[in-house]
N, C-alpha and C positions, 0 to 999 in steps of 0.2 A: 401351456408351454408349447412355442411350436418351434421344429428344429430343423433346419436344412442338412441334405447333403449332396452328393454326388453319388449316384445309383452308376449299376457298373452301364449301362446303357450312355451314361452321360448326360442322362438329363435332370435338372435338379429339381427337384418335387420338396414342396412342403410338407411337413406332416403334422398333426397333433398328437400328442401323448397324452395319456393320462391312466390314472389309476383305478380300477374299477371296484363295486362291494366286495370283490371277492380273494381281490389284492393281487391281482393279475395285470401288469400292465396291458393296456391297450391302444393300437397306435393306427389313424387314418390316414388317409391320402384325399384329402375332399375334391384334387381335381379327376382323378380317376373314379368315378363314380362305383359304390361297393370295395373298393381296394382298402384292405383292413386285414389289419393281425392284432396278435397280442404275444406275451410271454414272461415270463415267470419273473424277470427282471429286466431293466431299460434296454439292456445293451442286446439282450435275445428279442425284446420286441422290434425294437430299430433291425437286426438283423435280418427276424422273419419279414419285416413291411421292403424290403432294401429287396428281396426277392421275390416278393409278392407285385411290388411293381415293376422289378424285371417281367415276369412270368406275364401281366397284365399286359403292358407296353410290347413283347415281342407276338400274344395275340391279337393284337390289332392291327400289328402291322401283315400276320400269317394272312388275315381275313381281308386284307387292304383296305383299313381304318385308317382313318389321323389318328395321331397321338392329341389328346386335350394338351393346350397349353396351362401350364401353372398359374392361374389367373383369378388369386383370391386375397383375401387382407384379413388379418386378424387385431382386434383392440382389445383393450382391459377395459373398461367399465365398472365404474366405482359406484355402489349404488347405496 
């Protein structure tokens, strides 16, 4: 499942979601390399990743990094 939004930074990052054995949601950012959360249900995991990549996004610019563009593609695959 992958879900867009609008992060308060203004840049819109894809994410994945998904459910883990322990039944913790779990949610990435695969253009921010490492930028990941989870939480106890969708809307706390989307929460914690929404400032995980604020937090991420405003260290890169502290350190005078680029920001990565959002530059990925996700398919279903029927196998």
């Amino acid at each position: 499942m992958t879900i867009q939004f609008v992060a308060m930074s203004q840049y819109t990052r894809q994410v994945i979601l998904y459910k883990d054995e322990d039944g913790y949601w779990v949610v990435e950012c695969p253009s921010l390399k490492g930028c990941n959360s989870q939480g106890k249900t969708k809307q706390e995991a989307l929460s914690n990743i929404k400032e995980a990549i604020a937090g991420y996004v405003t260290a890169l610019k502290e350190d005078g990094l680029l920001v990565p563009e959002d530059n990925f593609e996700t398919f279903l695959v029927v196998v």
